[in-house]
C-alpha positions as YAML, in Angstrom:
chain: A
units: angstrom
residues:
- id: 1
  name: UNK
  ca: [31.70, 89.92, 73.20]
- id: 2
  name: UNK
  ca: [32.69, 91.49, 76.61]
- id: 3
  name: UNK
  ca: [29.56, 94.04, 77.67]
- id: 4
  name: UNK
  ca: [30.33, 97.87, 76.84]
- id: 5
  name: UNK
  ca: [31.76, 99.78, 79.26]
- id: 6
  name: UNK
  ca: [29.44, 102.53, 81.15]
- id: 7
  name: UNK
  ca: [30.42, 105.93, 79.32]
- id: 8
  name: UNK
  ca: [30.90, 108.82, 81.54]
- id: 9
  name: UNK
  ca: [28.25, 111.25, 81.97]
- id: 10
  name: UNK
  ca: [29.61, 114.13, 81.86]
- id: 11
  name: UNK
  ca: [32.88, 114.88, 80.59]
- id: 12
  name: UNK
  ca: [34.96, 116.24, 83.53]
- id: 13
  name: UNK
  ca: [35.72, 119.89, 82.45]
- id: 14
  name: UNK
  ca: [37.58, 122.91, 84.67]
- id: 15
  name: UNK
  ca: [34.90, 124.70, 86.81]
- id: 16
  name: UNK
  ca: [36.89, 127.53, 88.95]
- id: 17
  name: UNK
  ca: [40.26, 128.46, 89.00]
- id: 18
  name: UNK
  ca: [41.51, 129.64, 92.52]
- id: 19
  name: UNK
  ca: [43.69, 132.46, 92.01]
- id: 20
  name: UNK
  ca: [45.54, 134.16, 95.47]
- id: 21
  name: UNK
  ca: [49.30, 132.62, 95.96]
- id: 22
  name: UNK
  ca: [52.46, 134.47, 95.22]
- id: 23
  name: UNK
  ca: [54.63, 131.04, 94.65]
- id: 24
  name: UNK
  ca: [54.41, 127.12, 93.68]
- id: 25
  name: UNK
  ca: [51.35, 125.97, 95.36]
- id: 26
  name: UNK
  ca: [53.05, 122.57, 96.82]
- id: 27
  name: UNK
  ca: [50.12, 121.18, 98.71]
- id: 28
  name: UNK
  ca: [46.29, 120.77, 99.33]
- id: 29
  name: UNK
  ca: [43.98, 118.59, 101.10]
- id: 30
  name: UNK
  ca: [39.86, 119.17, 100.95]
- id: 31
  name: UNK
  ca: [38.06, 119.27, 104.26]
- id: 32
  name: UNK
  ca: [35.06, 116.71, 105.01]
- id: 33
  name: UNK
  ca: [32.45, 118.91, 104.32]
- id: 34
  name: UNK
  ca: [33.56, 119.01, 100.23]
- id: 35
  name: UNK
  ca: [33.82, 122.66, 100.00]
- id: 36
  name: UNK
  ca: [36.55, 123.58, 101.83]
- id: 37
  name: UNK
  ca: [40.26, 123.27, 101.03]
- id: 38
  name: UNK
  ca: [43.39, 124.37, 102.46]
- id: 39
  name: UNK
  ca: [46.89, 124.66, 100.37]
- id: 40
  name: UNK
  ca: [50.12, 125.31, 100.94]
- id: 41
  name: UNK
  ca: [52.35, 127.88, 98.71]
- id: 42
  name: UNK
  ca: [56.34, 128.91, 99.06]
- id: 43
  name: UNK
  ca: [54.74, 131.86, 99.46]
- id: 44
  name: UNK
  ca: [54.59, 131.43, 103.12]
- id: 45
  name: UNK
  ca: [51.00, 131.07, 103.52]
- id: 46
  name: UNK
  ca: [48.16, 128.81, 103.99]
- id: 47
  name: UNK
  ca: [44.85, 129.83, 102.45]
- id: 48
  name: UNK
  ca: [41.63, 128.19, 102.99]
- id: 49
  name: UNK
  ca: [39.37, 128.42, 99.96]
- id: 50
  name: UNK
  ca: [35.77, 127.81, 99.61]
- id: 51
  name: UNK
  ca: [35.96, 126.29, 96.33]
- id: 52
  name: UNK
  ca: [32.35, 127.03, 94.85]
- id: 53
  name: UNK
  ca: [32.48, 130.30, 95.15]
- id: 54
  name: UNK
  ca: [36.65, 130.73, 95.08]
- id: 55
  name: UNK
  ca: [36.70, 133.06, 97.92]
- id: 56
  name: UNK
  ca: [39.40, 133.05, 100.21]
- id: 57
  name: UNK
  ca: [38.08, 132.70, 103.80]
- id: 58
  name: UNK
  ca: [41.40, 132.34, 105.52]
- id: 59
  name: UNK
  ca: [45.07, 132.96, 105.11]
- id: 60
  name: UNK
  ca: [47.48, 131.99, 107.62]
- id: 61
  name: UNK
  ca: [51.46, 133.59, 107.38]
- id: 62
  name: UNK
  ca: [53.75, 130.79, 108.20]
- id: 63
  name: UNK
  ca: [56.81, 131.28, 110.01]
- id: 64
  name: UNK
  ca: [58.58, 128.69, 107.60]
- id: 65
  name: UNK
  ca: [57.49, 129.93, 103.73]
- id: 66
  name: UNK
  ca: [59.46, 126.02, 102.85]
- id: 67
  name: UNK
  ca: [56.42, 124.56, 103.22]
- id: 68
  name: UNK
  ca: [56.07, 120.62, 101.73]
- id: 69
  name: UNK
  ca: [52.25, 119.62, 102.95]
- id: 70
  name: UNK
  ca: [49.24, 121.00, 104.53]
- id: 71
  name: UNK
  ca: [45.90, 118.48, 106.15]
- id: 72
  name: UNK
  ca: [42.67, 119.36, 107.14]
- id: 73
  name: UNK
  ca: [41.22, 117.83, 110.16]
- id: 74
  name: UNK
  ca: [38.28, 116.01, 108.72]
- id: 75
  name: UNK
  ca: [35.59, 115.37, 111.89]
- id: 76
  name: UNK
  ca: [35.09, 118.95, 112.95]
- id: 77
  name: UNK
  ca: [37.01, 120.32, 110.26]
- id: 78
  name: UNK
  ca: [38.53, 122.98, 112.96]
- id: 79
  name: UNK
  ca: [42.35, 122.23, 112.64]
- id: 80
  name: UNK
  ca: [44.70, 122.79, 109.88]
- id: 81
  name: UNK
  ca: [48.60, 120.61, 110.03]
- id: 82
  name: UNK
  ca: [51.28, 121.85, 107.76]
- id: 83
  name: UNK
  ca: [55.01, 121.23, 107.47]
- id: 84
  name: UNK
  ca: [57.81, 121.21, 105.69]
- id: 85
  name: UNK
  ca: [61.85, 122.64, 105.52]
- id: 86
  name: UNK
  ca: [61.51, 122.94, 109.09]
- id: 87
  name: UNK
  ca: [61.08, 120.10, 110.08]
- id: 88
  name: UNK
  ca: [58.32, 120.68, 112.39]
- id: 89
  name: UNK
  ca: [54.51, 120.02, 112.17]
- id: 90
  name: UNK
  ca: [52.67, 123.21, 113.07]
- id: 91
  name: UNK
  ca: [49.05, 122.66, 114.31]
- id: 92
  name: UNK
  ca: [46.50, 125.85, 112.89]
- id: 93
  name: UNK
  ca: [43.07, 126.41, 115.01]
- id: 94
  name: UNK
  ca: [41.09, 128.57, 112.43]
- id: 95
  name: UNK
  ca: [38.42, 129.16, 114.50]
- id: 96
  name: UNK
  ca: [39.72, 131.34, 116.76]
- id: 97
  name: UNK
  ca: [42.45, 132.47, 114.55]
- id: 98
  name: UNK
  ca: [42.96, 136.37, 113.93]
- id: 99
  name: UNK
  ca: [45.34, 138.56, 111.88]
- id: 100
  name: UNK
  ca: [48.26, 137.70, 114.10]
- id: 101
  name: UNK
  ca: [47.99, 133.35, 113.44]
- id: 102
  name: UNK
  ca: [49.88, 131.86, 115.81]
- id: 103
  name: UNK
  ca: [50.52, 128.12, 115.52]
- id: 104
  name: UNK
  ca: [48.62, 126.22, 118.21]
- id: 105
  name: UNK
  ca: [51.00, 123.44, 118.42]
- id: 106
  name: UNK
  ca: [54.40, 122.57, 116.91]
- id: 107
  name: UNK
  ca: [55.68, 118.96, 117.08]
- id: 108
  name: UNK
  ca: [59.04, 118.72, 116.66]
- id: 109
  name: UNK
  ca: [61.08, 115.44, 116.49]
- id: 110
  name: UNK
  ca: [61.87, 114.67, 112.89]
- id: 111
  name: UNK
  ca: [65.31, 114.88, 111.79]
- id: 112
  name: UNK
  ca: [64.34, 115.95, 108.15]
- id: 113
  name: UNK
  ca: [61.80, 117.40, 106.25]
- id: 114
  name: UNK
  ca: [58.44, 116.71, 106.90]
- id: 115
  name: UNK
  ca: [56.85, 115.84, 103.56]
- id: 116
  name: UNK
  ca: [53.35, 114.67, 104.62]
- id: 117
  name: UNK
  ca: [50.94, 114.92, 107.48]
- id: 118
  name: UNK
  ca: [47.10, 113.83, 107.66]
- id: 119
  name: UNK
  ca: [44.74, 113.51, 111.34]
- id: 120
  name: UNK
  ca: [43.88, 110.62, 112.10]
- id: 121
  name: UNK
  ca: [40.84, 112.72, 114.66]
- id: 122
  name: UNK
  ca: [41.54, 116.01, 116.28]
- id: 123
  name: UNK
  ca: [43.73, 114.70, 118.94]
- id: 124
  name: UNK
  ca: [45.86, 112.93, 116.92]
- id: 125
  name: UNK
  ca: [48.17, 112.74, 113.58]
- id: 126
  name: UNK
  ca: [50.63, 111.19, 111.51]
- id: 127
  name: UNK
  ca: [53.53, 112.68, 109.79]
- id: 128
  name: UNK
  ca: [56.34, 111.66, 107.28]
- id: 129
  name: UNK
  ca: [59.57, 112.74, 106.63]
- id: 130
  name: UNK
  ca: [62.91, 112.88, 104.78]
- id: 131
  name: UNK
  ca: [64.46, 111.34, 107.92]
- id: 132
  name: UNK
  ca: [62.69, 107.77, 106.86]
- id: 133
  name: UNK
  ca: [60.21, 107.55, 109.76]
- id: 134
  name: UNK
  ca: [56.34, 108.40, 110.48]
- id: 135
  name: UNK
  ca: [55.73, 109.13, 113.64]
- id: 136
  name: UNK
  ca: [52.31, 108.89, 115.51]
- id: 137
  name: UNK
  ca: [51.39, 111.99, 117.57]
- id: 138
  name: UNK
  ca: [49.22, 113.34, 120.36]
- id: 139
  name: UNK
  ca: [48.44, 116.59, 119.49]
- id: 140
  name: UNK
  ca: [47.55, 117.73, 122.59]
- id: 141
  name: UNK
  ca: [50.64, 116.85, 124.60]
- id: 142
  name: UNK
  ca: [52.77, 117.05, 121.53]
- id: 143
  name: UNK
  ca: [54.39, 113.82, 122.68]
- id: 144
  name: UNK
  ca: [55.42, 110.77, 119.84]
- id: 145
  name: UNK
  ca: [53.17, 107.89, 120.21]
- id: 146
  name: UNK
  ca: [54.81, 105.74, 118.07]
- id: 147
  name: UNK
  ca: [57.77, 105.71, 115.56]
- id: 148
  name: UNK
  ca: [57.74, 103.78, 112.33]
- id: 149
  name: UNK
  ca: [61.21, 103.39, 111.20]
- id: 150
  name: UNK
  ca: [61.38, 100.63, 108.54]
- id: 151
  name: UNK
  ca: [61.76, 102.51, 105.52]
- id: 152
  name: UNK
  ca: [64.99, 103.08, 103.80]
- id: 153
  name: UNK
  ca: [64.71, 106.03, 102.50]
- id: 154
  name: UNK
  ca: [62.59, 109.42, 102.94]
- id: 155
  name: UNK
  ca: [59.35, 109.12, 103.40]
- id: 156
  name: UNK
  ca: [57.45, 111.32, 100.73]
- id: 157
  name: UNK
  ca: [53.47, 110.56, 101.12]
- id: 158
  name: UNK
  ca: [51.03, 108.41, 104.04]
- id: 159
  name: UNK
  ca: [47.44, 107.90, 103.74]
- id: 160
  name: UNK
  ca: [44.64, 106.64, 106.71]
- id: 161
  name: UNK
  ca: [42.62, 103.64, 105.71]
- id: 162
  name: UNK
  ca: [39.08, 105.17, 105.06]
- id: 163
  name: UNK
  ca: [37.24, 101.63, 106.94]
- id: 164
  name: UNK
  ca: [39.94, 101.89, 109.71]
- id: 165
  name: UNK
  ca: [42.03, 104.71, 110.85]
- id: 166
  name: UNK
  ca: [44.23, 102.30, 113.02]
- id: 167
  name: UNK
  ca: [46.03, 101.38, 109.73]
- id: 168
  name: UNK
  ca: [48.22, 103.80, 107.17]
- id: 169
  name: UNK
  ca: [49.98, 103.43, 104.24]
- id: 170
  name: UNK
  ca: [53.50, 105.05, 103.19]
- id: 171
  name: UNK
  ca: [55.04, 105.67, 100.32]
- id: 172
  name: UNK
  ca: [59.10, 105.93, 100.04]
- id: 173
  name: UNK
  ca: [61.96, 106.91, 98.60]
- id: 174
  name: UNK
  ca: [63.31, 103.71, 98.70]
- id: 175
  name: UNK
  ca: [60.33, 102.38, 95.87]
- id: 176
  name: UNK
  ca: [58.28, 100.73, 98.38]
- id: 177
  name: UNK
  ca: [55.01, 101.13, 100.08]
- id: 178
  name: UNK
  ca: [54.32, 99.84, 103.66]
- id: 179
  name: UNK
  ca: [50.93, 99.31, 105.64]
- id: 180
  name: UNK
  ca: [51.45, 100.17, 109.05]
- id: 181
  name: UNK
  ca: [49.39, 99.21, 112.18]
- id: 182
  name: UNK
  ca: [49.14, 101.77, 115.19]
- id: 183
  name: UNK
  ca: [47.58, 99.05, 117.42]
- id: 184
  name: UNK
  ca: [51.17, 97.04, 117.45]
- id: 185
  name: UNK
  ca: [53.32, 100.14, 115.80]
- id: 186
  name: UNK
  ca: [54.78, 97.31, 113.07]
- id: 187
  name: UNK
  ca: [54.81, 97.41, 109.78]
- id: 188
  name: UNK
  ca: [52.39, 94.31, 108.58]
- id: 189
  name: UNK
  ca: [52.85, 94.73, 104.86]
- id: 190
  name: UNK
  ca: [55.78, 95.57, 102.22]
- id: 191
  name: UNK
  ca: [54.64, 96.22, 98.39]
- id: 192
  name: UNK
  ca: [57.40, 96.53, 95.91]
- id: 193
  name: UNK
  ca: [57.01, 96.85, 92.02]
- id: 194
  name: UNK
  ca: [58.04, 100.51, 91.66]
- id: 195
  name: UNK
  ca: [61.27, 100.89, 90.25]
- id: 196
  name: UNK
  ca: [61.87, 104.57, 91.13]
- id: 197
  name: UNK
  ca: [60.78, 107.03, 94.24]
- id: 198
  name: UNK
  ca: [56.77, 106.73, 95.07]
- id: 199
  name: UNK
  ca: [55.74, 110.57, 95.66]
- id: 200
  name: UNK
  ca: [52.19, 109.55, 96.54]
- id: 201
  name: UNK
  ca: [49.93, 107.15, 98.12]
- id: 202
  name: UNK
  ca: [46.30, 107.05, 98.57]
- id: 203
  name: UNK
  ca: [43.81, 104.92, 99.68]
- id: 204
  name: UNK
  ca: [41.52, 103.17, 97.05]
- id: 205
  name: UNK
  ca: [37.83, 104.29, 98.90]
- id: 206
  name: UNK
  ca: [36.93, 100.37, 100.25]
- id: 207
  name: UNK
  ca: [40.60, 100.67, 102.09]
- id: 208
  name: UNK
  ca: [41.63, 97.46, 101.25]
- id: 209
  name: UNK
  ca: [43.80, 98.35, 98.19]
- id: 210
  name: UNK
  ca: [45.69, 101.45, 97.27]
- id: 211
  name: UNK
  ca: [47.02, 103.69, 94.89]
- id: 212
  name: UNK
  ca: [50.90, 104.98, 94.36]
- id: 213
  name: UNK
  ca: [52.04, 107.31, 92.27]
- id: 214
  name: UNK
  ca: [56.20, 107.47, 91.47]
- id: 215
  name: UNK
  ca: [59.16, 108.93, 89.72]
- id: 216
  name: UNK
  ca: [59.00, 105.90, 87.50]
- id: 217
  name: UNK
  ca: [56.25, 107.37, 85.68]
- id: 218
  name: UNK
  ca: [53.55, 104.69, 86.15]
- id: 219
  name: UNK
  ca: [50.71, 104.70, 89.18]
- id: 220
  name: UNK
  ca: [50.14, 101.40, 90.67]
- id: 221
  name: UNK
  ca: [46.84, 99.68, 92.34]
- id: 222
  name: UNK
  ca: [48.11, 97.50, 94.95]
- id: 223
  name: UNK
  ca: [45.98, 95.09, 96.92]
- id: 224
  name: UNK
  ca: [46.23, 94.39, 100.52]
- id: 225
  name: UNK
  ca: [44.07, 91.12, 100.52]
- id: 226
  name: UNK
  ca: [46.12, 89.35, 97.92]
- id: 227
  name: UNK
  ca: [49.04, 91.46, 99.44]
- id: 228
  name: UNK
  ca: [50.31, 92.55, 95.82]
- id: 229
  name: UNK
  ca: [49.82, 94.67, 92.35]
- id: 230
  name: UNK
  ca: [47.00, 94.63, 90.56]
- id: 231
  name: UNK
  ca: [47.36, 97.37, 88.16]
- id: 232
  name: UNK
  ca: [49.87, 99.48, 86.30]
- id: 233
  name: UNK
  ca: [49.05, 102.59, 84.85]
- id: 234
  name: UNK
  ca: [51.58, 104.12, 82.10]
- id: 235
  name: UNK
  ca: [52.55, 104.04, 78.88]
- id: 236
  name: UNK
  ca: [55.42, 104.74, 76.35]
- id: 237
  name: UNK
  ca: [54.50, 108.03, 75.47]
- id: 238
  name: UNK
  ca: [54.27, 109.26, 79.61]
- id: 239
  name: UNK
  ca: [57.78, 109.70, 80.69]
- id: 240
  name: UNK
  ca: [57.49, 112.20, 83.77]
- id: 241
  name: UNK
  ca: [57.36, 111.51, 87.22]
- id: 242
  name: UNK
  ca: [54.00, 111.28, 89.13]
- id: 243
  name: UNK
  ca: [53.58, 114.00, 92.22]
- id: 244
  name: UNK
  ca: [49.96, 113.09, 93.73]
- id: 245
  name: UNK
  ca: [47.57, 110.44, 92.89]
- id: 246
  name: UNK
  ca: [43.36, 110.58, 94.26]
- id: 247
  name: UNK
  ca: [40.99, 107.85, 93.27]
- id: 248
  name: UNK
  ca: [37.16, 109.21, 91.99]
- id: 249
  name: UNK
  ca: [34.49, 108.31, 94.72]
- id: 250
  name: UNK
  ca: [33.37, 104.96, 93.76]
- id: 251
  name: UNK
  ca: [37.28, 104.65, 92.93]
- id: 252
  name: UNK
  ca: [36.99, 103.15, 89.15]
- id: 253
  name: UNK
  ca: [38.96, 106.29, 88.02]
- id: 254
  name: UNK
  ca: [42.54, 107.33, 89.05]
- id: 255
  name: UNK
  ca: [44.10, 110.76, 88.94]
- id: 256
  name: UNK
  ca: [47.08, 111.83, 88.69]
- id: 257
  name: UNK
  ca: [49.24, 114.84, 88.62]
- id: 258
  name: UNK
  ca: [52.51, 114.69, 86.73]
- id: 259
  name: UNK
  ca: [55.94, 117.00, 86.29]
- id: 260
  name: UNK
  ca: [54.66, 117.48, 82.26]
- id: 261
  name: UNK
  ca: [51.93, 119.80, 83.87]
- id: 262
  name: UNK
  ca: [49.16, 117.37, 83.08]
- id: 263
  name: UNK
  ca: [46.70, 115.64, 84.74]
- id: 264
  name: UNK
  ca: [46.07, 112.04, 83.75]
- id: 265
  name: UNK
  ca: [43.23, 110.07, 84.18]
- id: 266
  name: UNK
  ca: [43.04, 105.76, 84.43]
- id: 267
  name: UNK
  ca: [40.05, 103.76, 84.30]
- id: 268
  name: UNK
  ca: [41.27, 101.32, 87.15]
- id: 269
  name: UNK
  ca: [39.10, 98.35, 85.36]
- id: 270
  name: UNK
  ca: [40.85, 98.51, 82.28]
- id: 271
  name: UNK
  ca: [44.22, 96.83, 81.34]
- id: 272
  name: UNK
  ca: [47.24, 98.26, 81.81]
- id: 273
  name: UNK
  ca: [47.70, 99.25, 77.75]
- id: 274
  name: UNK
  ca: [45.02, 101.71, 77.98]
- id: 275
  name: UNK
  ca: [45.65, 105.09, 76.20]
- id: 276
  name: UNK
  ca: [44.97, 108.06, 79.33]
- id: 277
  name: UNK
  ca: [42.67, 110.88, 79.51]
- id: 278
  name: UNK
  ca: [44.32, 114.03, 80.30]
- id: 279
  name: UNK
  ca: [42.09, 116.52, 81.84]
- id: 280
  name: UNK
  ca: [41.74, 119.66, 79.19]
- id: 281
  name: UNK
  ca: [43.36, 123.20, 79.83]
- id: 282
  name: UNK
  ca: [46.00, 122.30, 82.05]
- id: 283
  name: UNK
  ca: [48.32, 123.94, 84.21]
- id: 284
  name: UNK
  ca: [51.36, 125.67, 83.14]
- id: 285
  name: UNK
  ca: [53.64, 124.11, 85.69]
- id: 286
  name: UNK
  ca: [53.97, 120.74, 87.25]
- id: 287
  name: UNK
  ca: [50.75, 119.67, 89.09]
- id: 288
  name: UNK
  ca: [52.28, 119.33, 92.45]
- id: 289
  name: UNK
  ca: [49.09, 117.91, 94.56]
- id: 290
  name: UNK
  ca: [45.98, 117.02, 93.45]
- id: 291
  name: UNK
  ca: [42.76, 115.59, 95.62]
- id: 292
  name: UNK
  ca: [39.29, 114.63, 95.43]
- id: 293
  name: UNK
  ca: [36.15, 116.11, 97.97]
- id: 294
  name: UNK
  ca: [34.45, 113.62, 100.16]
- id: 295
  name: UNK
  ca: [31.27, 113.95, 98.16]
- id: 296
  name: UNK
  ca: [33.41, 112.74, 95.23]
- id: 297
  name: UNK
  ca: [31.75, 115.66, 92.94]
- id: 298
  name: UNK
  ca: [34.81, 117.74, 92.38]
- id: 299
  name: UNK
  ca: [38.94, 117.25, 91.85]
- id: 300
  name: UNK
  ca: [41.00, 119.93, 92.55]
- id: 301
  name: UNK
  ca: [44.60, 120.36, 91.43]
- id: 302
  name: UNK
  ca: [47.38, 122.63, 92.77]
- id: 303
  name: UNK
  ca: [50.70, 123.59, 90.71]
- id: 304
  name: UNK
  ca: [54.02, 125.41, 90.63]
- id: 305
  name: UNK
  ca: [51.94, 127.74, 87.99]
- id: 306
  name: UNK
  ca: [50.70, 129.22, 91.75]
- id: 307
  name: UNK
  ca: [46.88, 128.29, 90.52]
- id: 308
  name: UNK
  ca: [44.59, 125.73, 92.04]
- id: 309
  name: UNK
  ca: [41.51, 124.19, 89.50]
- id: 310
  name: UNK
  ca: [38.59, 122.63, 90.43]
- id: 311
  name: UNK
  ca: [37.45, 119.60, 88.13]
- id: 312
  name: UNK
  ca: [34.39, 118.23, 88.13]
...
């Protein structure tokens, strides 16, 4: 007989509830020192949370309220990206930020929406957009590095390898995932399986597979060594679309947020019949973005309800 599997601890339960925007929250990304996190409302702000003790220790007014993403800088945790209807990526210093935020930096180049962005250090960052490329900036100059133009179709999610930031994954429209290298600006791998838009893409924590998450209402583990899929998370009874998938720190769990304004949980071990975990009290809105801290102690999920929760 095959050895039990290790039983949770704890059962993960809601801990805060991080109350403050005016419309759908659409985005949110922790910062590296797993207390922080910035998201990103159609309210036309950012705010920056401390999410043990909910308070609100910035808000930044956007001069586009269509805003699609938002990244924290994760070395010195003194930059904020966001983007979105505009088109543009606008670069946030909340350091020296008062009432009257003015973006530091605005890179402008994409021809369509810019859907994603994360740093890759504080000089430079990669975004991805409706117009089917990702595109490799220096922040400083505001000049395009590199252009990645293989995808078909917009460009809804990237990710930076954890082990190596020289190498990022994408997630498209056009149901595939790349890997990307920005040492020869090619695109080294192609994963297909997904048979409707991926939303999401994350690495899995040893950066040498990764997670998707898609319209087709499954996630996916694929793995770059034997360049394929290794797991498929869905079932019958899950018919919605996935927005944003996060692995758990050691990364045998999955989350992910759906348009049925759950939050499902995979044990990435188990086969691919496996009946989900959905987290308890859940939103009352489509979880739009979901992600989990550095430390790997708390999840926090954003939706249209205009609440964030923290997991853990």
């Amino acid at each position: 007989p095959r050895p039990p599997r290790r039983k949770t601890k704890k059962p993960i339960k809601m801990r805060r509830t991080l109350k403050g925007h005016f419309g759908k929250v659409y985005a949110m990304h922790w910062a590296s020192d797993s207390q922080s996190l910035v998201s990103a409302s159609q309210d036309g702000k950012l705010i920056i949370w401390n999410a043990y003790t909910t308070n609100k220790t910035n808000a930044i007014p956007l001069r586009s309220s269509w805003v699609m993403t938002c990244a924290f800088e994760q070395s010195k945790g003194n930059l904020i990206a966001c983007g979105g209807l505009d088109n543009v990526c606008s670069i946030y210093n909340i350091q020296n930020q008062g009432a009257n935020a003015r973006a530091t930096k605005e890179l402008v180049a994409h021809d369509g929406y810019l859907s994603c962005c994360r740093f890759t250090d504080e000089g430079h960052i990669i975004t991805s957009s409706g117009d089917s490329t990702c595109i490799y900036w220096d922040i400083t100059n505001g000049e395009v590095l590199k252009a990645f133009s293989d995808h078909t179709g917009d460009v809804m999610s990237v990710a930076i390898n954890p082990e190596n930031s020289n190498v990022f994954v994408s997630g498209s429209v056009d149901k595939t995932a790349k890997i990307w290298d920005l040492r020869n600006g090619k695109c080294v791998q192609t994963h297909v399986g997904h048979e409707n838009d991926i939303n999401s893409v994350t690495f899995f924590p040893d950066g040498n597979a990764f997670g998707t998450g898609s319209d087709d209402s499954t996630c996916r583990l694929f793995d770059m060594r034997s360049y394929g899929e290794v797991n498929k998370f869905g079932n019958d009874k899950i018919t919605s679309g996935i927005t944003s998938v996060a692995f758990s720190r050691s990364g045998r769990l999955m989350f992910g947020g759906y348009d049925d304004y759950s939050t499902y949980v995979w044990d990435t071990l188990a086969d691919s019949s496996q009946v989900a975990y959905a987290l308890p009290s859940q939103h009352e809105n489509r979880v739009s973005c979901l992600g989990v801290n550095a430390k790997g102690d708390a999840l926090c999920t954003g939706s249209w309800d205009t609440n964030l929760k923290i997991w853990a």
